[in-house]
C-alpha positions, 0 to 999 in steps of 0.5 A: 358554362361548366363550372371548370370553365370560371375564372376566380381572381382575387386581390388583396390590398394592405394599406399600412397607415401612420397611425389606428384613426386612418384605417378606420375612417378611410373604411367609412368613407369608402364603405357607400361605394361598395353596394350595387357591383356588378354581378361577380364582383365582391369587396370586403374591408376590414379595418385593424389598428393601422391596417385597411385590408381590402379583399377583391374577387371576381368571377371571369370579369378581370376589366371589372376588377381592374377598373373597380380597384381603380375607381377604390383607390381613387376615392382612397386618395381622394379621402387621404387629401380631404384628411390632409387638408382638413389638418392643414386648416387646423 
C-alpha cells in the first residue's frame, strides 16, 4: 500500500467526573488493558484533576477501534460500580 492509501482515524474521549480522585483511579484500573493491541491501534490517557482524556488512533482498522472503545468503556463502567458499591459498604 502507497502511504496516501492509509486511513488515520482518531478518537477523543472526555470523561468529567464529580470530583479529582475518580480520573485517577479509573486511569489505574484501565491502564493494564492498554498493553498488547493489535498492530495500528494506540491509546493514550492522562488523568487531570477531574478529567480522564482518552486518545484513540487507529490505522485503517475502524472495527478494531470501534470494538476497543467498547471493551475501554465497558471496563470504565465496570470500575464506576466497583467504586459505587465499594462507598455503599462504607
Amino acid at each position: 500500500m502507497k502511504v496516501k492509501d492509509f486511513m488515520k482515524i482518531k478518537v477523543k474521549l472526555i470523561l468529567h467526573c464529580k470530583d479529582e480522585t475518580i480520573p485517577k483511579i479509573l486511569y489505574s484500573s484501565l491502564k493494564p488493558d492498554n498493553i498488547n493491541l493489535p498492530e495500528g491501534l494506540s491509546i493514550r490517557m492522562s488523568a487531570k484533576k477531574k478529567l480522564l482524556m482518552i486518545n484513540f488512533s487507529s490505522v485503517n482498522k475502524i472495527e478494531s477501534l470501534i470494538s476497543t472503545i467498547d471493551d475501554l468503556l465497558t471496563c470504565c463502567q465496570a470500575s464506576l460500580n466497583t467504586l459505587k458499591e465499594i462507598e455503599t459498604l462504607r
